[in-house]
C-alpha angles and dihedrals in degrees: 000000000000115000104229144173135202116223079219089104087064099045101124094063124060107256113246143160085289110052093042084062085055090055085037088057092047087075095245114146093204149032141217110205120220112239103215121118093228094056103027115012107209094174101068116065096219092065094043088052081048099063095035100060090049081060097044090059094037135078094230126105122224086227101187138327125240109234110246112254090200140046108210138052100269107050102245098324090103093063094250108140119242122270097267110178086182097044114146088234113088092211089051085053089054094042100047088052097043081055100052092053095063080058094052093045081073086076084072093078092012107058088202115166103217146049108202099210133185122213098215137327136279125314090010114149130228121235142129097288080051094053088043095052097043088053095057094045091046097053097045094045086044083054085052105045106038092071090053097056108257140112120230111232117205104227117212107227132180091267129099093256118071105036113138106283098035085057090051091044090048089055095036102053088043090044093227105178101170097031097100130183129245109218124219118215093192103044090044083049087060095041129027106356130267101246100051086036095060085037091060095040097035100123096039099056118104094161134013127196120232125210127119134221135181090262099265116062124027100251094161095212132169110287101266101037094078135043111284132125104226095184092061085048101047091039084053092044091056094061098060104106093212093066105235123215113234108222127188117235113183129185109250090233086070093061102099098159131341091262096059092052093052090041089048093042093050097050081045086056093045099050086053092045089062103048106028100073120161124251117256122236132224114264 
């Protein structure tokens, strides 16, 4: 499994050269990027071009983007409403996608593999106008990114929509064979369970985010700090035959100076290290 890490724990600062080295010093060997325009913009080319070229003289892999929540440059607090790809209203859909697509366009200059999607926000319900509406958006954003390169994930999120086997029904009536899921340990951990969560989603993961939490609200703490039990993740995660990348994804209030965050993520990498080992095959 791929050691990651999200830029998320820096989000309130805009990503540069620098604070790639810092991930870079954590040990990870990839990195998710962060989709939001005050932290990367992808939106402007120079700071794509930025953040590509880091990559290109550097070992590690920009393993996938996150896709942006929000439009705007203040995360909501604009006023501007959340990106929302199964909306009731028609215009939020088209505008959501259209969204998500100046993300993608980033794949141009940053060959990352996957973009980490949710289906909704919060509290949104699942019924047959929300199949239908994933379906469409799944369909248009799959025509976009295969070209560039990159394969959509699926994120489980505290809503209605996208529990387990909503997920699976959503990527079995579109018959989305190369559209995956990217599991997420803390926000299984609130709902369902992790364990029966991996065990649903099992042959559809390619990435999982790792944070913990203390089972009620999504703290998105340093694996340890919260509740939850590692062993029974990384012992799920491992059976997951498409060999997922974990990938740390820490809440930016916990960023108190660059060297917490290296000395944190590494403790976070070595836990993993010692109970994530990979199966053996038959000779």
């Amino acid at each position: 499994m791929l050691k990651a890490i999200s830029s998320h724990v820096f989000l309130r600062s805009r990503l540069h050269p620098g604070l790639l080295d810092t991930l870079k010093r954590t040990g990870a060997e990839g990195i998710e990027l962060f989709a939001a325009r005050q932290h990367f913009d992808y939106s402007e080319r120079a700071t794509v071009r930025e953040i590509a070229d880091w990559f290109r003289g550097n070992p590690v892999q920009p393993f996938s983007m996150h896709a942006p929540l929000y439009a705007g440059y203040e995360m909501g607090r604009d006023g501007r409403p959340a990106v929302n790809v199964v909306h009731r209203d028609k215009s939020r859909r088209i505008d959501a996608m259209d969204e998500i697509k100046r993300a993608l366009e980033a794949a141009e200059l940053i060959p990352f593999k996957f973009l980490v999607l949710h289906l909704g926000e919060r509290e949104d319900t699942w019924d047959g106008h929300t199949l239908e509406h994933s379906l469409t958006a799944l369909e248009h954003l799959k025509a976009y990114a295969s070209p560039l390169g990159v394969q959509l994930l699926i994120e489980n999120i505290p809503n209605g929509v996208t529990e387990p086997q909503n997920i699976l029904e959503i990527l079995n009536v579109g018959h989305f064979s190369t559209i995956g899921v990217c599991l997420d340990v803390g926000h299984a951990h609130m709902l369902l369970g992790v364990a029966p969560t991996i065990a649903g989603l099992a042959p559809r993961i390619r990435s999982a985010h790792l944070h913990d939490n203390h089972g009620e609200r999504d703290e998105h703490l340093w694996p340890g700090d919260g509740t939850i039990d590692w062993s029974e993740a990384y012992g799920g995660l491992q059976s997951a035959p498409l060999a997922p990348a974990g990938v740390l994804e820490i809440h930016y209030s916990l960023h108190t100076d660059v060297e917490q965050v290296v000395e944190n993520a590494k403790r976070a990498f070595d836990s993993y290290d010692k109970q994530y080992e990979p199966l053996e095959t038959e000779s």
